[in-house]
VOZAVEX-684187 format. One record per residue (C-alpha): residue in three letters; x, y, z. Coordinates in Angstrom, 3 decimals, decimal comma. Example, Ala and Ser with C-alpha at 12.3 -4.5 7.8 and 13.67 -1.06 7.14 Angstrom:
! VOZAVEX-684187
pt residuo=ALA	px=12,300	py=-4,500	pz=7,800 .
pt residuo=SER	px=13,670	py=-1,060	pz=7,140 .
END
This chain:
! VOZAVEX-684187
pt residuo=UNK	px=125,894	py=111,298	pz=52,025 .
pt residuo=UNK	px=129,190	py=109,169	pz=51,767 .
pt residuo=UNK	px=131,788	py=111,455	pz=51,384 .
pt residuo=UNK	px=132,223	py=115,395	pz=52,763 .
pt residuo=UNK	px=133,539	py=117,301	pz=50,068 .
pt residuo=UNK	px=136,929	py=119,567	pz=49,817 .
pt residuo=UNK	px=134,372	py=122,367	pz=50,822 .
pt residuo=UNK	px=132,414	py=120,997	pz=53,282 .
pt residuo=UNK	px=135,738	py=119,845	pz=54,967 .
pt residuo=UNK	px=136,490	py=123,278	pz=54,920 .
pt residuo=UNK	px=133,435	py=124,975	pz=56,197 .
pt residuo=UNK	px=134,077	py=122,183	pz=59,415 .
pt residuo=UNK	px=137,645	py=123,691	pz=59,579 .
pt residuo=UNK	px=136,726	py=127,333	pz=59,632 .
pt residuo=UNK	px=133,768	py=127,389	pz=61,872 .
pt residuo=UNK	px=136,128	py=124,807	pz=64,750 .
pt residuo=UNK	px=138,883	py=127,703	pz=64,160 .
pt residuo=UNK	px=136,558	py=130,902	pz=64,181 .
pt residuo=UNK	px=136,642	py=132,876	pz=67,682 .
pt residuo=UNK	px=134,104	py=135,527	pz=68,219 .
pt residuo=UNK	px=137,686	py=138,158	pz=67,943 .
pt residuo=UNK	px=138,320	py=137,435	pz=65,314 .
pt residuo=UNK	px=136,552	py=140,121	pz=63,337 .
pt residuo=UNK	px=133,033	py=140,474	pz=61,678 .
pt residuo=UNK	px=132,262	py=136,437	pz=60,530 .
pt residuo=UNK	px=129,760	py=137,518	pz=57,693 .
pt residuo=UNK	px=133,094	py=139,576	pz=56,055 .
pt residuo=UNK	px=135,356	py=136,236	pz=56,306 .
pt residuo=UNK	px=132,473	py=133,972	pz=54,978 .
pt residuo=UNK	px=131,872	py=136,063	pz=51,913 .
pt residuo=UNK	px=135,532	py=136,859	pz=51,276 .
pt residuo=UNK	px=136,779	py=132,773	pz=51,842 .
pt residuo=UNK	px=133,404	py=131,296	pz=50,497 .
pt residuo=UNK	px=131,649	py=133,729	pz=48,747 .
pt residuo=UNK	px=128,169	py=133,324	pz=50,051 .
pt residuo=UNK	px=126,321	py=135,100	pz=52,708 .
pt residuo=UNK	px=126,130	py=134,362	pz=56,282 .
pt residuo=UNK	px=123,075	py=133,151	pz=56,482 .
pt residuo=UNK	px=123,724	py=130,623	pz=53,408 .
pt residuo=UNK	px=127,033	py=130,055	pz=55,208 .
pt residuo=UNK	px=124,710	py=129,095	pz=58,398 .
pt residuo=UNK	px=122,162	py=127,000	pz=56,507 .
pt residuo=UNK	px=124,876	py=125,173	pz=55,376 .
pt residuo=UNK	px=126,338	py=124,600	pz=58,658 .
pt residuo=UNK	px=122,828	py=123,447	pz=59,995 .
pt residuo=UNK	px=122,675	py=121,192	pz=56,998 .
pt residuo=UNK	px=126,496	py=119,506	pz=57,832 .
pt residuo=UNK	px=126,056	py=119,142	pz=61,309 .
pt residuo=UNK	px=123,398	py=116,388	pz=60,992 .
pt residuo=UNK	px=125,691	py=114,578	pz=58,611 .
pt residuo=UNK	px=127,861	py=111,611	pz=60,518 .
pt residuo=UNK	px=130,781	py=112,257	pz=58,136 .
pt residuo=UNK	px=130,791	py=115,666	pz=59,209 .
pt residuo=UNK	px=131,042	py=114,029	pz=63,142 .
pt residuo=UNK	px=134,157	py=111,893	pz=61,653 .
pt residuo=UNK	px=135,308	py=114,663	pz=60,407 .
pt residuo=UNK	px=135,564	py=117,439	pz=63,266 .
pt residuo=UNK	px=133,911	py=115,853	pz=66,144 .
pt residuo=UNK	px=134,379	py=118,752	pz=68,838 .
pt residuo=UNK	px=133,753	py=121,129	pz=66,459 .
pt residuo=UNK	px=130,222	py=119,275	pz=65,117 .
pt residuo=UNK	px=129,473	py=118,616	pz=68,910 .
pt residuo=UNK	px=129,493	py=122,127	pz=70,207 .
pt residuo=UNK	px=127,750	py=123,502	pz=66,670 .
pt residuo=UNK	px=125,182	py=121,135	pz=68,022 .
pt residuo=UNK	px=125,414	py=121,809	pz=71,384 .
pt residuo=UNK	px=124,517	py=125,731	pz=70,693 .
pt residuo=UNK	px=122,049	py=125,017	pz=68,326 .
pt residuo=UNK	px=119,965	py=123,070	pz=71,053 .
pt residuo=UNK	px=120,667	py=125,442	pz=73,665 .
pt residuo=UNK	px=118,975	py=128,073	pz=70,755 .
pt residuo=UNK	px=116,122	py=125,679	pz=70,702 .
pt residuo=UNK	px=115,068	py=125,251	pz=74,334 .
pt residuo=UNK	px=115,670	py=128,837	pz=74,430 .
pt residuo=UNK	px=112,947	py=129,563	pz=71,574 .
pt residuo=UNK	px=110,775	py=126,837	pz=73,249 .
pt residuo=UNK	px=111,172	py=128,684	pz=76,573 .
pt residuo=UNK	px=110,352	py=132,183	pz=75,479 .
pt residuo=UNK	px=107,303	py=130,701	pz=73,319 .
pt residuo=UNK	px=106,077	py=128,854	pz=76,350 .
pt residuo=UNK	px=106,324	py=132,149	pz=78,521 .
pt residuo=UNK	px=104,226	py=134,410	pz=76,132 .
END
C-alpha cells in the first residue's frame, strides 16, 4: 500500500476521536460509513498493520494495536487455562 485513501484517513480519524460516551459505535459506523461494525472492525484490523496508517495517526494506530494484543494474550491465556 502507498497511499491511505480519503476513507481510510477517515476511519483513522474517527476511531482516535471515538470515546466509549459517546453513544452506541455500531449506530455512528453505519450512519458515517455505511457498513456494519464488524466490517467497520475488519477494516480497522486490516489498517492498523499498514505503516501509512502509523504516519498517519500514530497514537491512535498505537493504542488500536496496543488493545488488540492485550485481546490476544487474553485469548491465549483463557485457552491455556481450559
Amino acid at each position: 500500500m502507498n497511499e491511505l485513501t480519503e476513507e481510510h484517513r477517515a476511519v483513522l480519524d474517527f476511531e482516535g476521536a471515538w470515546f466509549k460516551d459517546m453513544g452506541p459505535k455500531d449506530t455512528a459506523v453505519r450512519e458515517r460509513f455505511g457498513r456494519s461494525l464488524v466490517e467497520h472492525q475488519q477494516l480497522v484490523a486490516w489498517l492498523i498493520r499498514q505503516p501509512e496508517a502509523l504516519e498517519h495517526a500514530p497514537t491512535t494506530v498505537r493504542r488500536l494495536r496496543r488493545q488488540r494484543d492485550q485481546r490476544l494474550a487474553r485469548r491465549r491465556t483463557e485457552r491455556e487455562a481450559s
